[in-house]
N, C-alpha and C positions, 0 to 999 in steps of 0.2 A: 504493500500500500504506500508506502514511503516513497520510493520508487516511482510509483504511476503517478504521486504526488509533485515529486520533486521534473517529471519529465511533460507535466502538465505547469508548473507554478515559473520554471528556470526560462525556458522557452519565451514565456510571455514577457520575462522581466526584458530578458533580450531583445525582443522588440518593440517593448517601452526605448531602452538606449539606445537602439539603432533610429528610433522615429528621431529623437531628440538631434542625435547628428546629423543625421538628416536634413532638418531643418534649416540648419545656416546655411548650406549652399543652396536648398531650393528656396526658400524667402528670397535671397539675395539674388536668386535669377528671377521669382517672379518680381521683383520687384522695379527692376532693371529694367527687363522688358515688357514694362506696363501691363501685365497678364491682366488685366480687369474690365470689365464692361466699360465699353466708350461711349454710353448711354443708357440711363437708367430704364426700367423696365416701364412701357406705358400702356401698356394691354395685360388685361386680366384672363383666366383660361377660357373665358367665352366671347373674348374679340372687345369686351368694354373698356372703357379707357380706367385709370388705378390711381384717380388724384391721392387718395388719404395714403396708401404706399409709399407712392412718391414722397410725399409730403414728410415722410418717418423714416425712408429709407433711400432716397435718392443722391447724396452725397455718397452715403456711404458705397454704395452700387459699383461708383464711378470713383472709387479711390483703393478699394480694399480689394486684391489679386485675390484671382479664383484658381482653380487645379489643385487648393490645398492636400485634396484625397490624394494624389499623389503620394504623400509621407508617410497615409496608410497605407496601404498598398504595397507599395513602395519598401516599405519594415516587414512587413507581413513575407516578400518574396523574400526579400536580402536572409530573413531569420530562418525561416523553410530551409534555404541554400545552406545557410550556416551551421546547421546541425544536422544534415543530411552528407554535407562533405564531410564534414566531421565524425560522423559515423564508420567514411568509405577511408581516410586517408590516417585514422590516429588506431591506436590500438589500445588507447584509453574506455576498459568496459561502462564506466561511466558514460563516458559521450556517446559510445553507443548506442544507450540506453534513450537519447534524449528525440531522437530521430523520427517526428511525427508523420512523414510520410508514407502515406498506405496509400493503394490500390482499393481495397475496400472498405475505408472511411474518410479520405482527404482529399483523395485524387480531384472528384467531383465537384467539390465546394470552392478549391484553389483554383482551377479553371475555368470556372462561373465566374469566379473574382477575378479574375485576370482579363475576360472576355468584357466585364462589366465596366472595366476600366478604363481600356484600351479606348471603344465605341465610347464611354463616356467623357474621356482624355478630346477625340475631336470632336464633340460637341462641344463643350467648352474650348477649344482652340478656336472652332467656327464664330464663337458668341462674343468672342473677345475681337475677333476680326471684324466682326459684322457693326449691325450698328445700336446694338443693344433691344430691338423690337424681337416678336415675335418668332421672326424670318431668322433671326440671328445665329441660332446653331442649329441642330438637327430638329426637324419637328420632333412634335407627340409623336407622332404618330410613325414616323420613321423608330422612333426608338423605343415604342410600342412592340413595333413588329421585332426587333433585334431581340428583346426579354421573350417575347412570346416563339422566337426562333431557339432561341437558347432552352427555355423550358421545353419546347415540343420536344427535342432530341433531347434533354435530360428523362423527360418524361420515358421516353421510347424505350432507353438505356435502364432506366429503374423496373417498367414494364415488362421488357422484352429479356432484357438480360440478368439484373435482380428480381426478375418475377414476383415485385412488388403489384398486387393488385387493389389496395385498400389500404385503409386507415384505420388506428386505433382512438376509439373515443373511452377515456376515461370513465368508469363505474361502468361501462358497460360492452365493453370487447370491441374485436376486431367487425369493421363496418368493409362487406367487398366493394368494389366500386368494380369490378370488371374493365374493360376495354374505357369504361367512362373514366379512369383513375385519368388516363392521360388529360383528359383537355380540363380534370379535377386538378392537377398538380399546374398546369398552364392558366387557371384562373388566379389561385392561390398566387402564384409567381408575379402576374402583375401588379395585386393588392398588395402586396406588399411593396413591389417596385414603384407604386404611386403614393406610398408612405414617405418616400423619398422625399417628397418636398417639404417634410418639416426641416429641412435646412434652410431654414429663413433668419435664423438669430443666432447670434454670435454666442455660442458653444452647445447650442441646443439638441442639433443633430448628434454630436460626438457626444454627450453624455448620457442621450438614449440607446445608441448602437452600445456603447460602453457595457451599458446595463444587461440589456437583450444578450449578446455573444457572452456576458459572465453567465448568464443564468445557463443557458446551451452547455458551457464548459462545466459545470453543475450539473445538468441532468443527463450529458454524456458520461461523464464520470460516475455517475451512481448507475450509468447503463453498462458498467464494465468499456466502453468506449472510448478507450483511453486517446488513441489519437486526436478523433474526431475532438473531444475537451481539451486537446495541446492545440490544437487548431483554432477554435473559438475564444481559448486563453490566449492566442498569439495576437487573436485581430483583436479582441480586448485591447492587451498592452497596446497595439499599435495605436489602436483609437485615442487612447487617455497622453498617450505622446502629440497627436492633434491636437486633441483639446487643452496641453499644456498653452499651447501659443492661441488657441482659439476664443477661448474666454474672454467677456469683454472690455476691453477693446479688440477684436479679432483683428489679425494680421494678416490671414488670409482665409478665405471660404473654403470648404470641402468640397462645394460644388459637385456638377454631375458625374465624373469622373471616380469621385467619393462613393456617392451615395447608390451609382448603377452597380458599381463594383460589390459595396456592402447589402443592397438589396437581395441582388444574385443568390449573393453565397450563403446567406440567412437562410434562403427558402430551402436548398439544395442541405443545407443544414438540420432542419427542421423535418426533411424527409429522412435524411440517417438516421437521427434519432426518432423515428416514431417504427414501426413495424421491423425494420431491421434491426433494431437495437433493443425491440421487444419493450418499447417505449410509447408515448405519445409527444410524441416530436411537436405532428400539425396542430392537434389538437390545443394545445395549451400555447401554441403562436397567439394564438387571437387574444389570451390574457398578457403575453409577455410584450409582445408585439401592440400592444392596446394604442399608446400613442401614435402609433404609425398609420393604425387604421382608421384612428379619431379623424385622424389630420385629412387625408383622405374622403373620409365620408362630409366633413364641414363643407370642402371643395364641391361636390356632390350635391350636397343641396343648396348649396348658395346659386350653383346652375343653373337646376332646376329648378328654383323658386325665381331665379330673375326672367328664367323661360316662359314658365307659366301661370304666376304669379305678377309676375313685372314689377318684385319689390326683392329687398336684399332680407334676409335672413340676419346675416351678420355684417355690421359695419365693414370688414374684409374676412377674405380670406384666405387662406387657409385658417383656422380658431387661432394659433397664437398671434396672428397678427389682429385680429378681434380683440383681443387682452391687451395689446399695446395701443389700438384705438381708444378703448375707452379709460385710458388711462394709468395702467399699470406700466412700470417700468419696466425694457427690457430683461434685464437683467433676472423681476423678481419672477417674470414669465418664464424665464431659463429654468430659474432655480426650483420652482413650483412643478415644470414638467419633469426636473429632475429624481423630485422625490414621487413623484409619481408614476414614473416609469421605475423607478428599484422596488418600491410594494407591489408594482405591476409583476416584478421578475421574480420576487420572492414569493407570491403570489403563484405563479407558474410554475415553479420547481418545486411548490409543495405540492401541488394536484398531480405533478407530474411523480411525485416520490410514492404519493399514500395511493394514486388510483389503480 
């Protein structure tokens, strides 16, 4: 136990210190080379124009570099490499020991991250070139279809090859989903990838990802899943290395490069531990993952209530930008989803222990 402990807890510390290094050189190139919107955002998700936004968040837009996800990312591979080489070139049994890459718990979720980053890397490269409107980087909908191309072949692979067909609901068994599991795990996949946009305030995003992948390295770990909790513990570390610099005043955004990347791998996450790991992985997403999906659903009806209604819901949207409307300070907005998201995750990993 010591062992599975120490190869799940060392890991992540390493790429807490690799984010940290990291940082001076990448700050010092975004910043150099203006990485940040050269016009603030002036359309809303449904084509309306975003006075009170602007109004709260339009300096900032146009002054503070984005690609921050980078550093995640970024720490996540360099630390993977690091104890993976180190496995192959020392003859130190320990380091051997520390080597969280598998075939049948990592492979998956790293490549989802990778894929999500890449794709999310030129979309922010596009938005920074462009001229800060909608047109700016990759559509919706282009990057709709990228997560929903990625889950369909993750789906196919869990299906076809882990002859995964179903899900596990707590208190009450295994649910089959047949041939439906797939375009089930490609819904899942995008709800959570349009949780994405609580990256609106300065450390908000990095402190719920934080939260989320601790709880995962938590209920991997009590699934005997030992990698898969080195894995979740690394993007941990790496996240809380972000959010050292990202807190407010932020210095730079995680932006989509970030948050496509950390979407991904969540979900791909969330399906190792449910039924292969003889777990409820999906299941308890929707408690741990809560603020992701709030965030989400406000976007949703603010929509459709300006569609068919023709009044707003909430002052803005997405809700936390609702809280700094009517008057809360960023910050205490941050700090509030903060601890609302660790009850959310502690929350999670108990239904996930006892059901």
């Amino acid at each position: 136990m010591i062992t599975d402990l120490a190869k799940i807890f060392i890991p992540a510390v390493i790429s807490f210190i690799v984010g940290i290094i990291l940082t001076v050189p990448i700050a010092k190139f975004l910043y150099k080379n203006e990485m940040w919107k050269k016009k603030a955002k002036e359309v809303a998700f449904d084509g309306s124009s975003t006075p009170i936004f602007n109004k709260m968040h339009a300096e900032r837009e146009v002054k503070v570099p984005r690609m921050g996800g980078i550093i995640i990312w970024g720490s996540i591979i360099i630390t993977t490499a690091m104890v993976f080489f180190a496995d192959i070139v020392t003859d130190y049994k320990f380091l051997d020991k520390l080597d969280f890459l598998s075939r049948d718990q990592t492979w998956i979720p790293l490549l989802a991250l990778f894929i999500g980053a890449l794709v999310g890397l030129v979309d922010d490269y596009l938005e920074i070139k462009g001229n800060g409107s909608k047109v700016g980087g990759l559509s919706l909908k282009k990057r709709l279809v990228v997560v929903g191309l990625v889950s369909f072949l993750a789906a196919l692979w869990f299906y076809l090859k882990l002859e995964v067909t179903g899900v596990a609901i707590p208190f009450f068994g295994f649910l089959p989903l047949g041939i439906f599991f797939i375009p089930f795990f490609i819904l899942v996949s995008l709800a959570v990838y349009s949780g994405g946009i609580i990256d609106g305030l300065d450390g908000l995003a990095g402190g719920i990802f934080a939260s989320i992948f601790a709880a995962y390295a938590g209920i991997a770990l009590n699934q005997n899943q030992i990698n898969l909790a080195a894995f979740c513990a690394v993007v941990s570390g790496a996240v809380l290395a972000f959010l050292w610099f990202n807190i407010p005043p932020a210095r730079f955004y995680m932006s989509e490069t970030g948050s496509m990347a950390l979407t991904l791998a969540l979900t791909m996450v969330a399906f190792m531990s449910d039924s292969l790991g003889e777990g409820f992985g999906v299941s308890v997403l929707l408690i741990i993952g809560l603020p992701l999906f709030v965030t989400s659903i406000s976007v949703i009806i603010q929509v459709l209530s300006k569609k068919f209604r023709h009044k707003k819901v909430f002052l803005v949207a997405p809700l936390h930008h609702h809280f700094e409307a009517i008057g809360w300070p960023a910050h205490k907005v941050t700090m509030r989803y903060w601890v609302i998201s660790v009850v959310c995750a502690i929350f999670g990993m108990a239904i996930a222990f006892i059901a």
